[in-house]
DOBA-209205 format. One record per residue (C-alpha): x, y, z; residue in three letters; residue number from 1. Coordinates in Angstrom, 2 decimals, decimal comma, m for minus. Example, Ala and Ser with C-alpha at 12.3 -4.5 7.8 and 13.67 -1.06 7.14 Angstrom:
<pagus>
PAGU        xx        yy        zz   residuo   num
PAGU     12,30     m4,50      7,80       ala     1
PAGU     13,67     m1,06      7,14       ser     2
</pagus>
This chain:
<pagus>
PAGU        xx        yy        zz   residuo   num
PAGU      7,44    m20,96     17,69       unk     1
PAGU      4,66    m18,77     16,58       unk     2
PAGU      3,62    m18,75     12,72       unk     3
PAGU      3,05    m15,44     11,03       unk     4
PAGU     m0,07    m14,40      9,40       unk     5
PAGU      2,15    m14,08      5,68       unk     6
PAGU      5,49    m13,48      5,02       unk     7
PAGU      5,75    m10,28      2,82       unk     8
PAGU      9,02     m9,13      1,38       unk     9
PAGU      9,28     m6,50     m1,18       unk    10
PAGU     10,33     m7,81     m5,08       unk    11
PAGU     13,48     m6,70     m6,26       unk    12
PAGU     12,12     m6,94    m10,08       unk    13
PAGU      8,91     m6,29    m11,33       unk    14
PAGU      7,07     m9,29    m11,51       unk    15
PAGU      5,80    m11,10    m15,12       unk    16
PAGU      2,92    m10,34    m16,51       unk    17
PAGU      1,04     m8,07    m13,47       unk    18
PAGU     m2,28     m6,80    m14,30       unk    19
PAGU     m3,26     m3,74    m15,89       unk    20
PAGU     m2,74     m0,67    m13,18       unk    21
PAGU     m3,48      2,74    m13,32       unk    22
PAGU      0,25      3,91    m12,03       unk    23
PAGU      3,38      3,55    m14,44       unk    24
PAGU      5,52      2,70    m11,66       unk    25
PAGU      3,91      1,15     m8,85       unk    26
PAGU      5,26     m0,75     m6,05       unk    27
PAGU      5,51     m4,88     m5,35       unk    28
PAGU      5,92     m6,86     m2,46       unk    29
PAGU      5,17    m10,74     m2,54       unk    30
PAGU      3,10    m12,19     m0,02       unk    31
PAGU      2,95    m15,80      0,99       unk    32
PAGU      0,38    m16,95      3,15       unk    33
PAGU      0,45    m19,05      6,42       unk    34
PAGU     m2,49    m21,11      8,21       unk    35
PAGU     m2,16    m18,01     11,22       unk    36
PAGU     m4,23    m15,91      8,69       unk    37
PAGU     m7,13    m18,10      7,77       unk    38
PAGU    m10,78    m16,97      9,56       unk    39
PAGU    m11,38    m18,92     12,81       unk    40
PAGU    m14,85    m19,65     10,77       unk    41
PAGU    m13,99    m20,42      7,14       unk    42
PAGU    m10,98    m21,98      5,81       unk    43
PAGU     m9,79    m18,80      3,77       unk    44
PAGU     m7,97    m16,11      4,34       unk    45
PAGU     m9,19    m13,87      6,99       unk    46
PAGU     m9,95    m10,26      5,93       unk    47
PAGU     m7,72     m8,38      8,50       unk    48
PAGU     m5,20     m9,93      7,02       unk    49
PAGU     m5,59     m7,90      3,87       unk    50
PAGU     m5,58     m4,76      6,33       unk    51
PAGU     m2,80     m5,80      7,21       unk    52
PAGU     m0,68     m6,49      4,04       unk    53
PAGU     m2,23     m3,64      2,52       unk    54
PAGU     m0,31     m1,05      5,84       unk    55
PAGU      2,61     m3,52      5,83       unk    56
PAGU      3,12     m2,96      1,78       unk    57
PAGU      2,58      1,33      2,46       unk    58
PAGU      5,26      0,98      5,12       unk    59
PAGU      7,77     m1,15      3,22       unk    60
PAGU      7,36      0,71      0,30       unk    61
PAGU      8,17      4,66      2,33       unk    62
PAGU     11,03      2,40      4,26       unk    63
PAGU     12,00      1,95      0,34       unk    64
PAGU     11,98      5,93     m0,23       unk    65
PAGU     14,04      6,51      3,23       unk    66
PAGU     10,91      7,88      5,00       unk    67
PAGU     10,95      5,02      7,31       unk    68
PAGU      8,61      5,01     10,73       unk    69
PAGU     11,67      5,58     12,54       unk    70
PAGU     12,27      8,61     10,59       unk    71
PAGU      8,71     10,15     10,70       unk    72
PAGU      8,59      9,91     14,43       unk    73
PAGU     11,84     12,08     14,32       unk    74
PAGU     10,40     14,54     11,97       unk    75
PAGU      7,50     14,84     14,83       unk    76
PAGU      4,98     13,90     11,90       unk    77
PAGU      3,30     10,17     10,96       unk    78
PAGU      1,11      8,72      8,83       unk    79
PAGU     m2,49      7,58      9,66       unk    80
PAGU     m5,27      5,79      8,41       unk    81
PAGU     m8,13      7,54      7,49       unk    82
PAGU    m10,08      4,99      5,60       unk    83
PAGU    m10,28      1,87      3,90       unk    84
PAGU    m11,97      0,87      0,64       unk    85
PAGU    m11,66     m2,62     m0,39       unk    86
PAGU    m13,26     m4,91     m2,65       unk    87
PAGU    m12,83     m8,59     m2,20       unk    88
PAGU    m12,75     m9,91     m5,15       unk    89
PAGU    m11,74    m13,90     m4,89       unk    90
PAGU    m10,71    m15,71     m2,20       unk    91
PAGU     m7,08    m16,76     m0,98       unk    92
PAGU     m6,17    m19,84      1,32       unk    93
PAGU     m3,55    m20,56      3,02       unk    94
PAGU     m0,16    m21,56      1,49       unk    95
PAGU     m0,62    m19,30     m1,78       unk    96
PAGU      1,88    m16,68     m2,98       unk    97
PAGU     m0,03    m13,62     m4,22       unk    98
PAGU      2,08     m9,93     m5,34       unk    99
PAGU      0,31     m6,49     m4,18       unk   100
PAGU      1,31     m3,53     m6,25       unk   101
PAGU      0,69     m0,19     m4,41       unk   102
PAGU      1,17      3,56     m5,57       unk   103
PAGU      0,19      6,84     m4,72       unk   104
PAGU     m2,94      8,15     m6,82       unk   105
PAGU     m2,82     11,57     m5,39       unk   106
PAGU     m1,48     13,95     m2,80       unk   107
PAGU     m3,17     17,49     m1,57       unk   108
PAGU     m1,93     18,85      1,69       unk   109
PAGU     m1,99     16,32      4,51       unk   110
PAGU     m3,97     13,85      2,91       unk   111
PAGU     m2,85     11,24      0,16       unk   112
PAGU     m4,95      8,36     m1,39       unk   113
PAGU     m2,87      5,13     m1,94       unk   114
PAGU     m4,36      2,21     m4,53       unk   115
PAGU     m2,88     m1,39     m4,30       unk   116
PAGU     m4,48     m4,26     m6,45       unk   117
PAGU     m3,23     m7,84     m5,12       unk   118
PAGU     m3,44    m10,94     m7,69       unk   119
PAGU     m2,73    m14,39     m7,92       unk   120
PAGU      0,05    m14,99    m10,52       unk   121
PAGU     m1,10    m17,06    m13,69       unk   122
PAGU      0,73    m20,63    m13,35       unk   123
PAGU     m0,07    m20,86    m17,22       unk   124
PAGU      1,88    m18,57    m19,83       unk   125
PAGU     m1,83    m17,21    m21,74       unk   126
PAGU     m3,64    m16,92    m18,07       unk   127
PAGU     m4,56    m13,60    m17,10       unk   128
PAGU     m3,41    m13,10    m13,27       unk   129
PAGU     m6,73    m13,38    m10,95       unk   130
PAGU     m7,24    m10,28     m8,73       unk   131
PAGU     m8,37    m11,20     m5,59       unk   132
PAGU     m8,69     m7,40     m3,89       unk   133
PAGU     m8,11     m4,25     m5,04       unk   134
PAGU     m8,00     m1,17     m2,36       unk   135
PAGU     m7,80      2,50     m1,45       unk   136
PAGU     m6,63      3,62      1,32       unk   137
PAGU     m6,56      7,47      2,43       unk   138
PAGU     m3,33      8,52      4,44       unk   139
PAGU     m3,48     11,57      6,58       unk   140
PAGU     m0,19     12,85      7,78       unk   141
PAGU     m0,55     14,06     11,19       unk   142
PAGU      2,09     16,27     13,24       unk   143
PAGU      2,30     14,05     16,26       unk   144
PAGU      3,22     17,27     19,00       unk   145
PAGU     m0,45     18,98     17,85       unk   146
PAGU     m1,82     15,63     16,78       unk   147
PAGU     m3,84     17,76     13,74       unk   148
PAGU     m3,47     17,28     10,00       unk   149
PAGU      0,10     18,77      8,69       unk   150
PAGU      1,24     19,54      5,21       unk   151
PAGU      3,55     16,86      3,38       unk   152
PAGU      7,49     18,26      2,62       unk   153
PAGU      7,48     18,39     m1,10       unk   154
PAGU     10,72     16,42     m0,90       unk   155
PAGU      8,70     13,12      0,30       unk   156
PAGU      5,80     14,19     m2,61       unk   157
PAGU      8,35     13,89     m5,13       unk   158
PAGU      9,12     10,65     m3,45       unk   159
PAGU      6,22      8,99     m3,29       unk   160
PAGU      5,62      9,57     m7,17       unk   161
PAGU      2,11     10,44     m7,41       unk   162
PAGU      0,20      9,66     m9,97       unk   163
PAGU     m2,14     13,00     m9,94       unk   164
PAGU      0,50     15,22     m8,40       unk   165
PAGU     m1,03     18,50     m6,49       unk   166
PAGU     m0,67     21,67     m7,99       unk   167
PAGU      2,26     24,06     m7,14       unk   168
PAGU      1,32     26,50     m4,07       unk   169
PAGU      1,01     30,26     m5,55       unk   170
PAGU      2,46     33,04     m4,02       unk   171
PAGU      0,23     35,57     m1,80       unk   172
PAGU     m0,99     38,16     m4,62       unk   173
PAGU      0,09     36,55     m7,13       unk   174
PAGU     m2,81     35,78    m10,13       unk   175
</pagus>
């Protein structure tokens, strides 16, 4: 039987004492990691694996909204990567349960930025949790027939709760 990399699985309740976030309702997922994800060099956690959890915690929390991969692909539109920025900030081995928080920061046209901080959870009640990453990630949605950049239906903006929602469109003319 093959071992995964970490088990993720989103958190019905927020979790206890998270640390401070820009976003008044972000987004949490657990992760628990296996041996599969430590570096072939180093006995810590790898730092795909963080890639990974970080597009693994984006798609659980749209499959949350209804907007699930499934369902993009039938709209004819998908989300993409653009870029990654990610500080490292301790490191994790394996066998440790860590949460990641995500949220939108902002949306504007086809393109959305996406912050997640992931932490260790205090094991003492006065312990402050210890980040060990915090990232941004820019989406771009892409229509997948013309494979270019394509505006993102206001219904799924509302969704995704931005924290700097864009501006309303004006109307041609108008001042």
């Amino acid at each position: 039987m093959i071992e995964m990399s970490a088990r993720i699985e989103p958190l019905t309740t927020p979790p206890s004492s998270p640390p401070a976030m820009d976003h008044p309702r972000p987004w949490f997922v657990s992760i628990h990691t296996t041996r599969e994800g430590e570096s072939r060099s180093v006995a810590h956690i790898s730092n795909i694996e963080y890639v990974r959890w970080l597009d693994r915690a984006a798609e659980l929390h749209l499959d949350s909204l209804g907007w699930t991969r499934q369902a993009m692909t039938d709209s004819g539109r998908m989300w993409f990567v653009a870029r990654h920025e990610i500080d490292y900030r301790a490191e994790v081995h394996a066998d440790e349960h860590l949460v990641l928080a995500t949220w939108v920061r902002d949306l504007k046209r086809a393109k959305s930025w996406r912050d997640s901080v992931i932490w260790r959870p205090s094991t003492k009640v006065d312990d402050e949790p210890c980040i060990v990453c915090a990232a941004s990630t820019l989406w771009v949605q892409v229509d997948l027939q013309s494979r270019r950049p394509c505006r993102v239906q206001s219904d799924l903006v509302d969704a995704l709760d931005p924290l700097h929602p864009p501006r309303p469109r004006t109307q041609a003319g108008s001042n």
